[in-house]
N, C-alpha and C positions, 0 to 999 in steps of 0.2 A: 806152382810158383808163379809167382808176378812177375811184370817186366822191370820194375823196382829192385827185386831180389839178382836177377841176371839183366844187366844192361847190355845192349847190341853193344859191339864194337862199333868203332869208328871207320866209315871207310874214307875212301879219297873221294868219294864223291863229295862228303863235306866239306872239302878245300875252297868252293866258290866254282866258276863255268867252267864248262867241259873246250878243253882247248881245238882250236877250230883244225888240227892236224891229227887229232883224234878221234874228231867226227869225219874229217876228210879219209881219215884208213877206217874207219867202220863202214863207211858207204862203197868205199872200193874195196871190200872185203862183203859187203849186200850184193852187190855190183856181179862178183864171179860167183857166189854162190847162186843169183838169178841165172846169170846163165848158165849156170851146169845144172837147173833143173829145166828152163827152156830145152837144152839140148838133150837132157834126158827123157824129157816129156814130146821131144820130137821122133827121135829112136824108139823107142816105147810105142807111139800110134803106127809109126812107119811099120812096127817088126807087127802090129794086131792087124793096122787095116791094108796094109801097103802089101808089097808084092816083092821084098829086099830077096838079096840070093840068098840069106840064111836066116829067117824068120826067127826064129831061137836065142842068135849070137845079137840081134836089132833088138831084143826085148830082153835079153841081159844086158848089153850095152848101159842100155834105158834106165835098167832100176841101177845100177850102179854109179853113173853119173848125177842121180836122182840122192841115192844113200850120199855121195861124196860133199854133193854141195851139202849138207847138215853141217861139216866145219867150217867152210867160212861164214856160214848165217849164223850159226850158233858162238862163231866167233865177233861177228860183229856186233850180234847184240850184248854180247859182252863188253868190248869197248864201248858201246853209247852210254852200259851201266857202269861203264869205270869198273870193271871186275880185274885186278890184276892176270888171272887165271888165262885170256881170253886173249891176250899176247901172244902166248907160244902159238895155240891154234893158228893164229893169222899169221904167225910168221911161218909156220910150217906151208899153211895152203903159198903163201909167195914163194918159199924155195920148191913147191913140187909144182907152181906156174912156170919156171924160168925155162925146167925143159921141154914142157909142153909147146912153150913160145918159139924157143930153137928148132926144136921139129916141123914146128910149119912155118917156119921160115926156109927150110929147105924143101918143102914143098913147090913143085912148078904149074901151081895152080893158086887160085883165087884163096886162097890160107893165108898167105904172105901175108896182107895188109891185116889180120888175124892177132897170127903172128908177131906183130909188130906191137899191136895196141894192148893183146897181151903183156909182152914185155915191158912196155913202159906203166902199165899199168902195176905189174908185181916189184917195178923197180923203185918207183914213186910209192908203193903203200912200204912196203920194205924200209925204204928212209923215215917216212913217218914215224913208222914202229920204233925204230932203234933208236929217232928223238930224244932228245934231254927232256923236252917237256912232255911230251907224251909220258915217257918213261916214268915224270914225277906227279903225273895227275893220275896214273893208273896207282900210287903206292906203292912202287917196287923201290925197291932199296938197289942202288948201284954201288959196286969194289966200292972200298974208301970213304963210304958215305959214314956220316958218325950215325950212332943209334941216337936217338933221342929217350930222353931220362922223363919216368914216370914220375 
């Protein structure tokens, strides 16, 4: 079959430029998945070369903040392609950031300020997400919207 006989759909990427609140929550959604592989790629060397109390639990740590970050990269680069799909991801990684953020913010240690950048960080992508425009350059259809006629 030829591309003649099955034509692509249409996505939302052909509406015209990707809105600059869309590339701003893709990049802070790059943003936490770099560093949950930074910090799993530091746990990781620590639990091989390092001398941690549980060498074992540093190098599970490791691969697991390593596997995690896959959603919000795999999520961002879905918002830069305008994939409708790539919304939940990124809104899931912001709601499982909020408590990560409150946790060390109740830490009494150098976390806080962490903590803090955290937070504003998952609260600010989070708004972006839920955006009217984001919402309509990604092609999702919101309550009450009318369908549009073929």
């Amino acid at each position: 079959m030829t591309s003649e006989q099955n034509p692509a759909p249409e996505t939302a990427a052909d509406e015209g430029p990707r809105p600059g609140r869309l590339t701003a929550a893709a990049a802070l959604a790059g943003l936490e998945g770099a560093a949950l592989v930074a910090g799993g790629g530091y746990m990781l060397v620590a639990g091989l070369a390092g001398h941690p109390d549980n060498p074992e639990q540093a190098i599970t740590g490791g691969i697991t903040l390593i596997v995690l970050a896959l959603l919000p990269l795999l999520a961002a680069r879905g918002l830069l392609a305008r994939k409708s799909w790539s919304r939940g991801p990124a809104i899931i990684t912001q709601i499982m950031a909020l408590p990560v953020a409150y946790t060390l913010l109740q830490a009494d240690s150098a976390a806080i300020p962490g903590g803090i950048v955290l937070g504003v960080v998952a609260v600010v992508a989070l708004v972006m997400l839920v955006n009217r425009e984001t919402t309509r350059a990604l092609g999702i259809r919101t309550p009450g919207s009318t369908q549009e006629s073929k």
